[in-house]
C-alpha positions, -999 to 999 in steps of 0.1 A, spaced: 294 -695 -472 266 -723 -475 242 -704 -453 247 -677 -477 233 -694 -502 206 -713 -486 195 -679 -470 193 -665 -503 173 -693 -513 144 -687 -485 142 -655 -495 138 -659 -534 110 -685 -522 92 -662 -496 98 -633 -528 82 -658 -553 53 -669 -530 44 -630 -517 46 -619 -554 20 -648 -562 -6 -638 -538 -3 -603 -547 -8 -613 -585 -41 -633 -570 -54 -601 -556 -44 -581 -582 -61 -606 -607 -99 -608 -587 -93 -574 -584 -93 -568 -624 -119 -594 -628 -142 -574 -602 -131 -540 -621 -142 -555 -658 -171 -571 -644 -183 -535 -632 -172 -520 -663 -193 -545 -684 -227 -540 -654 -225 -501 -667 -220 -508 -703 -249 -530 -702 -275 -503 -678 -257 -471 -708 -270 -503 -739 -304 -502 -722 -311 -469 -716 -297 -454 -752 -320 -479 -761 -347 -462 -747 -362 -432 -769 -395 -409 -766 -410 -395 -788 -441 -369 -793 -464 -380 -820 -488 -354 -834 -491 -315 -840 -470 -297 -809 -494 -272 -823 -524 -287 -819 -530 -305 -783 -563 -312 -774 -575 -293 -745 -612 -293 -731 -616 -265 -709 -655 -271 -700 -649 -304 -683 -637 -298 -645 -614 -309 -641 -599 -293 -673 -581 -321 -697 -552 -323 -721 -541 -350 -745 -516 -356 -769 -498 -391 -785 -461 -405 -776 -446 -426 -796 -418 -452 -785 -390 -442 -804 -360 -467 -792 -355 -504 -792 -370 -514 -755 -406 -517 -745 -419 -486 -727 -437 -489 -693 -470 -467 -693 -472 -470 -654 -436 -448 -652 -445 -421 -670 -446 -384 -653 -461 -353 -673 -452 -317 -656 -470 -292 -675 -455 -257 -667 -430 -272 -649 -459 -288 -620 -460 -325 -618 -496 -339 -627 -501 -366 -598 -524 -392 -599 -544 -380 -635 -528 -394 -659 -541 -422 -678 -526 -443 -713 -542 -460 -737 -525 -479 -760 -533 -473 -796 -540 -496 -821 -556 -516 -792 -542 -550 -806 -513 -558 -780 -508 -547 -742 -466 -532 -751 -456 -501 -757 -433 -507 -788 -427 -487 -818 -454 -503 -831 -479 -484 -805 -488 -451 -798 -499 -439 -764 -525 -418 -761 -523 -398 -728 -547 -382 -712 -539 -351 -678 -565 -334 -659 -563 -309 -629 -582 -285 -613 -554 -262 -607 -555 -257 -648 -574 -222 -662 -559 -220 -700 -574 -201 -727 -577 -219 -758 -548 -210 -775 -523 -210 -751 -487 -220 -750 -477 -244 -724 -443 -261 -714 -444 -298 -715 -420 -323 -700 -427 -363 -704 -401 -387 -683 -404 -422 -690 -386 -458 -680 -385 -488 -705 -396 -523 -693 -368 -538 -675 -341 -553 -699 -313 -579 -686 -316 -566 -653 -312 -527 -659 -345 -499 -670 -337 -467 -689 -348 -437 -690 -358 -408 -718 -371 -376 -709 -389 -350 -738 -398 -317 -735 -415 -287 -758 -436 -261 -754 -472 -268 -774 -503 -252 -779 -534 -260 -763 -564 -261 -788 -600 -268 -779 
């Protein structure tokens, strides 16, 4: 009848200590799960953050047709909360990716970040380009902000617009 008892006992102990280490695991396991949940709140903060906008006429984008190669440029204004980094941005114009002819300059001139403060005024050229003054073209801007506690965002426009010259 004793060793009943004291058999009993051994296993209520070796229940009690196997039910502790699975609590541990379970426990770094949680801690692991909140702090990924709080890494992707943080990068989804950052990039709602992040906001382009086109400043100017649609209507109106300048368009020089008797330089070769030919040139566009229009205005973006940083709409969100995070600095914008000029050396991410990608134009496609009619859905072609301008590579390697696109340059920024910030406007007013007084500061080197591209806040909501700042316009950028952007200029694309190529050679591939033979557009009529006049002419509707599709335009699609991606751009990434500065990098913010670790994580960059993204914001991506697009419209159609009128080439004038």
């Amino acid at each position: 009848m004793a060793d009943g008892g004291a058999s009993s006992f051994i296993f209520l102990t070796t229940a009690l200590l196997v039910s502790g280490l699975v609590s541990v695991v379970l426990i770094n396991q949680w801690g692991d799960m909140a702090r990924a949940s709080q890494d992707q709140t943080r990068a989804m903060e950052v990039n709602q953050d992040t906001s382009l906008g086109f400043a100017g006429d649609p209507m109106m984008v300048a368009y020089n047709s008797t330089l070769n190669p030919d040139e566009m440029t229009f205005y973006l204004q940083n709409t969100g909360t995070t600095l914008l980094d000029t050396s991410t941005l990608i134009v496609l114009v009619d859905g072609s990716t301008v590579t390697s002819s696109i340059t920024t300059a910030i406007i007013p001139a007084a500061g080197t970040d591209w806040d909501s403060n700042h316009l950028v005024e952007v200029t694309v050229n190529s050679t591939s380009w033979s557009y009529a003054n006049g002419t509707d073209v599709s335009l699609t801007v991606i751009v990434s902000s500065e990098v913010t506690n670790g994580y960059r965002g993204t914001d991506t426009i697009s419209l159609e617009v009128r080439l004038h010259g």
